[in-house]
Structure formats: C-alpha cells, structure tokens
C-alpha positions as CSV (number, residue, x, y, z in Angstrom):
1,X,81.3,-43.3,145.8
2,X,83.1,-46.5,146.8
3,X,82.6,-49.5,145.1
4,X,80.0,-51.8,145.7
5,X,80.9,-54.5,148.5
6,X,81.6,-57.6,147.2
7,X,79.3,-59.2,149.8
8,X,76.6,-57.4,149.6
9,X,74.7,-60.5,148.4
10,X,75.7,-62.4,151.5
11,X,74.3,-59.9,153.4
12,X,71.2,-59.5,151.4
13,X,70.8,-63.2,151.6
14,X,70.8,-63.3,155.3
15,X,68.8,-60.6,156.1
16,X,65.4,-61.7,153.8
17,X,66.0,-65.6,155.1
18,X,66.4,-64.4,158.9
19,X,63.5,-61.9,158.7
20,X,61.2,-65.0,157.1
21,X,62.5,-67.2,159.7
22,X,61.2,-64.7,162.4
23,X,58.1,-64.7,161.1
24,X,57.2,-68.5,160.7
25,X,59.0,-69.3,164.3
26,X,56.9,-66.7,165.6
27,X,53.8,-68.4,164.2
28,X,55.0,-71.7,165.7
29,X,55.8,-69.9,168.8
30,X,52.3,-68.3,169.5
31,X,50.7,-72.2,169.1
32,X,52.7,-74.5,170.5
33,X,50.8,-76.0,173.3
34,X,54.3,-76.8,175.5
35,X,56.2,-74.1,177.0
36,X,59.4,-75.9,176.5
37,X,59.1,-75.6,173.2
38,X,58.0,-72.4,173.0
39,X,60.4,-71.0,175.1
40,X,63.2,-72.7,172.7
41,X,61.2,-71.3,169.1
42,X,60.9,-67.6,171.2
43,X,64.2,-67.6,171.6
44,X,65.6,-68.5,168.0
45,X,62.8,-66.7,166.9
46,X,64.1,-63.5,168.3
47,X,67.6,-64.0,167.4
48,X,66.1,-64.9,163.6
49,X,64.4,-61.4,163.8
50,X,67.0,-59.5,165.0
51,X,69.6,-60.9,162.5
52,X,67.0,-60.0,159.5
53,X,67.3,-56.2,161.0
54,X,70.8,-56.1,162.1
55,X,71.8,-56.9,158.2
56,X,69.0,-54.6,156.7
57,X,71.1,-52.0,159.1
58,X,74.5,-53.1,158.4
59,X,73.4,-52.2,154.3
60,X,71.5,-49.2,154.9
61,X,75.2,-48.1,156.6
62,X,76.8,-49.3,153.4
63,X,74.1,-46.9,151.3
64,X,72.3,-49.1,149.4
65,X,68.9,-51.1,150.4
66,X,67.6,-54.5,151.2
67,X,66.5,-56.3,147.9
68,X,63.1,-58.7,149.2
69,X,63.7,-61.9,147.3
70,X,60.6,-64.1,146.9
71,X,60.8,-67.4,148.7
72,X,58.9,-69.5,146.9
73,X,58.9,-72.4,150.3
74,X,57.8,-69.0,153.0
75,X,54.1,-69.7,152.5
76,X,54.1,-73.5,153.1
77,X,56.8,-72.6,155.9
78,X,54.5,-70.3,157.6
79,X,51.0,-72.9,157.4
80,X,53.2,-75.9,159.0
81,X,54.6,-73.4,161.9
82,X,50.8,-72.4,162.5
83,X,49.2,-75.4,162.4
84,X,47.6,-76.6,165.4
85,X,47.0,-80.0,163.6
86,X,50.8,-80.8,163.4
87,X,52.9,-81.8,166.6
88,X,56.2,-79.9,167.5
89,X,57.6,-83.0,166.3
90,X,56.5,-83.4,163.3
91,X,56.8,-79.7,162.6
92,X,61.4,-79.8,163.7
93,X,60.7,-82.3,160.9
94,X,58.5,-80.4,158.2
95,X,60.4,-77.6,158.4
96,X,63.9,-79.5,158.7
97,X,65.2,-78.4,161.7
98,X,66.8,-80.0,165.0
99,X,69.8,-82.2,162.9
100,X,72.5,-81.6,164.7
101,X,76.3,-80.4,163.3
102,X,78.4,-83.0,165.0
103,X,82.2,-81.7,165.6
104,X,84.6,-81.3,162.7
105,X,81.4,-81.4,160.2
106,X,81.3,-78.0,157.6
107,X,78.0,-76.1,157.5
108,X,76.5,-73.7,155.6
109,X,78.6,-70.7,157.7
110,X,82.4,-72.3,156.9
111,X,82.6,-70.4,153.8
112,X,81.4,-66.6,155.1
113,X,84.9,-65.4,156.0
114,X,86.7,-66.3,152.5
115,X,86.0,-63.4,151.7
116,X,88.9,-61.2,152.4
117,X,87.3,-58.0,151.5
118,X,84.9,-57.9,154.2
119,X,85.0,-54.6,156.6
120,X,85.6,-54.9,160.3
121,X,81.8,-53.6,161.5
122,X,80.7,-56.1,159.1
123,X,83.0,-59.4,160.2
124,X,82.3,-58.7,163.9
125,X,78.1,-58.9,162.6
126,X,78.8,-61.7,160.8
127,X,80.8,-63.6,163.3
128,X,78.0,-63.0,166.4
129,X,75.5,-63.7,163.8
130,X,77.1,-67.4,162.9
131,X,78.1,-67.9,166.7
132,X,73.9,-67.3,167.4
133,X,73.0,-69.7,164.7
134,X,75.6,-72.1,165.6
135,X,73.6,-72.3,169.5
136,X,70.5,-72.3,168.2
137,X,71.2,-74.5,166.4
138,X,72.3,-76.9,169.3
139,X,69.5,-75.7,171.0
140,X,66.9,-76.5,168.5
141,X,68.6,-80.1,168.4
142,X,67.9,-80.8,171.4
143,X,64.5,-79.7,172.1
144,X,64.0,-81.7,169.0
145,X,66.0,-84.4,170.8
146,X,63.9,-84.1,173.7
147,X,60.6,-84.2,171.6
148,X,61.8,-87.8,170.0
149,X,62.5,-89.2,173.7
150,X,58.9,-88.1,174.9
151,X,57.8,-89.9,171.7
152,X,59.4,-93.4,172.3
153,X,57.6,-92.8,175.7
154,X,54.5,-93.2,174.7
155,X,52.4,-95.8,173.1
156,X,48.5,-94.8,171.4
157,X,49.1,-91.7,173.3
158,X,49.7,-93.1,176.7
159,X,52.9,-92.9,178.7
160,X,54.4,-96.7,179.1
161,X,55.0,-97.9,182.3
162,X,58.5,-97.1,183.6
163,X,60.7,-100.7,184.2
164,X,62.1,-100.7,187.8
C-alpha cells in the first residue's frame, strides 16, 4: 500500500465543513420567507452538499474513510439558519457570510495548491470545488448586498418615499 496522501487532512477538512454547511443552509433555505434569498441559499446549499460528498468520494477512492470532526459552532449554526425570528439579514450576519473578496485580496483557498504532491483526479476536484466557492461566494455577497439596500429603504418597517 502506498503512502498516505499528504492531504488527506485537507480533504477531510473540506468534506465535514461542506456537509455541515449543507445542512444549516438547507435549514435557512426551507424558512426564508423571500424567494430571492432562497433561491441564492438553495443554490450554495447544494454546491455545499455536493462538495461534502464529492470529498467523502474522492477518500473513499484513496482507501481510507471520512474522519467526522465535532464542530463545536454547528449547533448554534443550525438554530440561527432555522430561526424564523431572525431576518435574512441578520442571519448573512450571524453566521458571517456575504463579505465580499475584493480583487488581489488572499482567501482561505490561496494556499490549497502548495501542495505539490497532490494527484491529478484530486487537483481538478479541488480546483472546481474553490472555483464554486469562489461564486458563491460573490453570489452570497450580493444577495447580502441586496438585503442591506432593501434595509436603508425602509424606515419602522415601512418603505420611504422614493425622491423624484
């Protein structure tokens, strides 16, 4: 037997954050009382799920399993996404998403092809997984975007007059 893959961690990593990301989007998703938003959360939401079992795949093919790692932030994750008390804009902000990565700025994905041992099924996952997160990312910013501009449009909960 071969040696174990140097980033096997990495791939552990992604696959127990994306599968918990699945599940507390798909919380969000299923209250959200604007379709906008929830056609923005499905969306990411399915791309988080998919990534959680395209990696659980990817190290099944490499012969070992998926190690669950507790996430001690997943509960308190999953009751803001399934509140109907909070807003969607006061969850983006709970649960720290919709900042978005302006040009030229690193993020968390910069570093995932230093690795020069990675095999060629597993770069081309990992570089369709990082192009994904890298839109929805965008995309989440600007449904959160969208969200802060409906806000600044209302006053005690009703619209302002427009100015002509």
């Amino acid at each position: 037997m071969s040696a174990k893959p140097s980033y096997l961690g990495l791939l552990n990593a992604v696959s127990v954050a994306e599968s918990n990301a699945g599940q507390y989007l798909a919380a969000w998703a299923a209250v959200t009382p604007s379709t906008d938003v929830k056609a923005v959360i499905n969306t990411v939401c399915l791309r988080k799920t998919e990534h959680g079992l395209a990696f659980a795949k990817r190290i099944d093919e490499l012969g070992y399993t998926v190690i669950p790692k507790d996430d001690p932030k997943h509960a308190e994750r999953m009751i803001i996404a399934g509140s109907t008390v909070l807003g969607d804009k006061e969850k983006f902000e709970a649960l720290g998403l919709g900042r978005r990565v302006q040009n030229g700025e690193r993020d968390v994905f910069d570093t995932f092809f230093e690795n020069k041992d990675l095999d060629p099924v597993t770069g081309a996952l990992l570089g369709r997984y990082i192009a994904e997160e890298r839109d929805s990312g965008r995309k989440l910013a600007a449904c959160y975007a969208a969200l802060c501009e409906q806000a600044k449009g209302t006053s005690k909960g009703k619209p302002k007059a427009k100015r002509k």
